[in-house]
FIPAPA-949168 format. One record per residue (C-alpha): residue in one letter; z, x, y. Coordinates in nm, 4 decimals, padded with zeros to 6 digits. Example, Ala and Ser with C-alpha at 12.3 -4.5 7.8 and 13.67 -1.06 7.14 Angstrom:
# FIPAPA-949168
residu,w,u,v
a,00.7800,01.2300,-00.4500
s,00.7140,01.3670,-00.1060
# end
This chain:
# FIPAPA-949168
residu,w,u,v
x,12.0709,-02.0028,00.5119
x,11.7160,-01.9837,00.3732
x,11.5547,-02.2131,00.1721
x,11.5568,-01.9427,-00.1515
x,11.9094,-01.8642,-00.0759
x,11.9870,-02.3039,-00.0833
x,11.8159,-02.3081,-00.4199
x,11.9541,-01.9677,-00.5478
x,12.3080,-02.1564,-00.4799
x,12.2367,-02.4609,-00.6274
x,12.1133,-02.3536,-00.9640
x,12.3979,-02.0927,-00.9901
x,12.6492,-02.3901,-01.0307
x,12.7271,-02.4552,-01.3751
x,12.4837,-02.6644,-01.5867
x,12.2519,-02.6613,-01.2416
x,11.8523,-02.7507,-01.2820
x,11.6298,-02.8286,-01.0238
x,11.3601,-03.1031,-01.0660
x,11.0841,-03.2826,-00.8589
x,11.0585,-03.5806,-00.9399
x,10.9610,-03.7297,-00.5817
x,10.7051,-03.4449,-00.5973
x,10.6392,-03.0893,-00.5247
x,10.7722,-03.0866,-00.1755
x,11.1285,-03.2017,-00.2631
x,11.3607,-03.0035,-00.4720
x,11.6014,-03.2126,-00.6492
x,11.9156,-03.0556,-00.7982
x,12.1090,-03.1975,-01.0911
x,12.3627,-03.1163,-01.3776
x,12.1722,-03.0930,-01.7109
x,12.5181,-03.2513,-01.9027
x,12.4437,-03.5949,-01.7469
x,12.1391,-03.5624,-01.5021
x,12.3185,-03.6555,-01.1787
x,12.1909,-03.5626,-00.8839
x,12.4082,-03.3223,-00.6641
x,12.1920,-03.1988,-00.3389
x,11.8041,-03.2890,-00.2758
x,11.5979,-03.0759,-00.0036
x,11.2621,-03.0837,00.1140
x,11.2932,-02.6593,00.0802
x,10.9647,-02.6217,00.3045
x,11.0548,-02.8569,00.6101
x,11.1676,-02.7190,00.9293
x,11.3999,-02.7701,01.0055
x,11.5523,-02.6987,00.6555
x,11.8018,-02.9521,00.5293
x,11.9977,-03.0607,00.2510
x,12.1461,-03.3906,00.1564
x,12.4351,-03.3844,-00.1243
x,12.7398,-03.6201,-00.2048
x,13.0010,-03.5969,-00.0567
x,13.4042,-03.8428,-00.0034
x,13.3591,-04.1209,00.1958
x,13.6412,-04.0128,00.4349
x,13.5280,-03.6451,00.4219
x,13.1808,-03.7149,00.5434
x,13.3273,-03.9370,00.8052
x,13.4977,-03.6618,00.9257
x,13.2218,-03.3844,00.9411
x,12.9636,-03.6528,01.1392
x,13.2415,-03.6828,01.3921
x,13.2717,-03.2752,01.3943
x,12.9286,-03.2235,01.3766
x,12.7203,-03.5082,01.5232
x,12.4057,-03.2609,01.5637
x,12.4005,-03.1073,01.1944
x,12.5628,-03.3711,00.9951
x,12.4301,-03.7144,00.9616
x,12.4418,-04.0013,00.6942
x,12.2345,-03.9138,00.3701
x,11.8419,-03.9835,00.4841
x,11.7071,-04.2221,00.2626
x,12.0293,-04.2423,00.0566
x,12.3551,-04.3945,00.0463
x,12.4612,-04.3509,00.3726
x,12.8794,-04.4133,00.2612
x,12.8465,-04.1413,-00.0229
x,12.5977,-03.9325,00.0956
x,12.5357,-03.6870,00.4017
x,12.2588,-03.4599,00.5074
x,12.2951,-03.1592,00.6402
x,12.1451,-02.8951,00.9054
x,12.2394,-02.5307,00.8123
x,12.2675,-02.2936,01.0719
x,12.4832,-02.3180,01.4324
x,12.8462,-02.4342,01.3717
x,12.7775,-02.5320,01.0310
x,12.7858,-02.1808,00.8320
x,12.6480,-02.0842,00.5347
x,12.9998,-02.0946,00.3724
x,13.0572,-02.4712,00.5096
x,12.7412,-02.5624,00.3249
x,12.8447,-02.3608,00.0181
x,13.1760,-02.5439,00.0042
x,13.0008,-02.8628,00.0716
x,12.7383,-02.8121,-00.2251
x,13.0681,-02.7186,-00.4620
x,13.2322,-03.0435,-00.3526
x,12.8802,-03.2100,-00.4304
x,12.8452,-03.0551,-00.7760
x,13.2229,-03.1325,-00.8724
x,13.1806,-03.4942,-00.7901
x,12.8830,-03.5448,-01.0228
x,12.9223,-03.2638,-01.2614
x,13.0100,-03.3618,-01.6226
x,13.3894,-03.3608,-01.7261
x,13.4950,-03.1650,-01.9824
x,13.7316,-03.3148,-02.2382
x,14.0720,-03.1890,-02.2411
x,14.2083,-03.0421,-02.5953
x,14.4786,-03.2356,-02.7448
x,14.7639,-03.1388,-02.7032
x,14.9883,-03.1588,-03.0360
# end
């Protein structure tokens, strides 16, 4: 995965916006409904990474599976968040479907209608 193809992803999630607000040289991605931040990447690092939010247990269970790529979120939560190396045995679609599972936890709920 490429840096333009992380940031292509992230903004086409629903209500998606990138901002920097730690500066140029870190893309933050949020949901415009309630400004929560989803993923955060330093797009021009090398080795390119991403951290995003992930469950507790889940992210417990991909640093076990992939001690090399997967680590605690840097600089973040370390219970809620993880940061992640794309590339080797973590595919792009892994990091797709973790970025989904990122944007769902955060994303703003939508009221259900009533039902009558």
């Amino acid at each position: 995965m490429t840096t333009d193809e992380l940031a292509d992803y992230c903004l086409s999630l629903p209500l998606a916006i990138e901002t920097f607000p730690f500066g140029e040289e870190t893309s933050v991605f949020k949901t415009s409904g309630n400004g929560k931040i989803f993923a955060l990447s330093a797009l021009a690092a090398e080795p390119l990474t991403v951290s995003l939010k992930c469950d507790p247990e889940e992210g417990r269970a991909l640093r076990e599976e992939f001690p090399d790529r997967i680590t605690p979120g840097y600089h973040l939560n370390k219970k809620h968040w993880i940061t992640v190396v794309p590339g080797g045995p973590v595919d792009d679609e892994l990091v797709r479907q973790l970025l989904r599972d990122s944007h769902s936890l955060v994303r703003p709920k939508v009221p259900r209608a009533p039902e009558y």
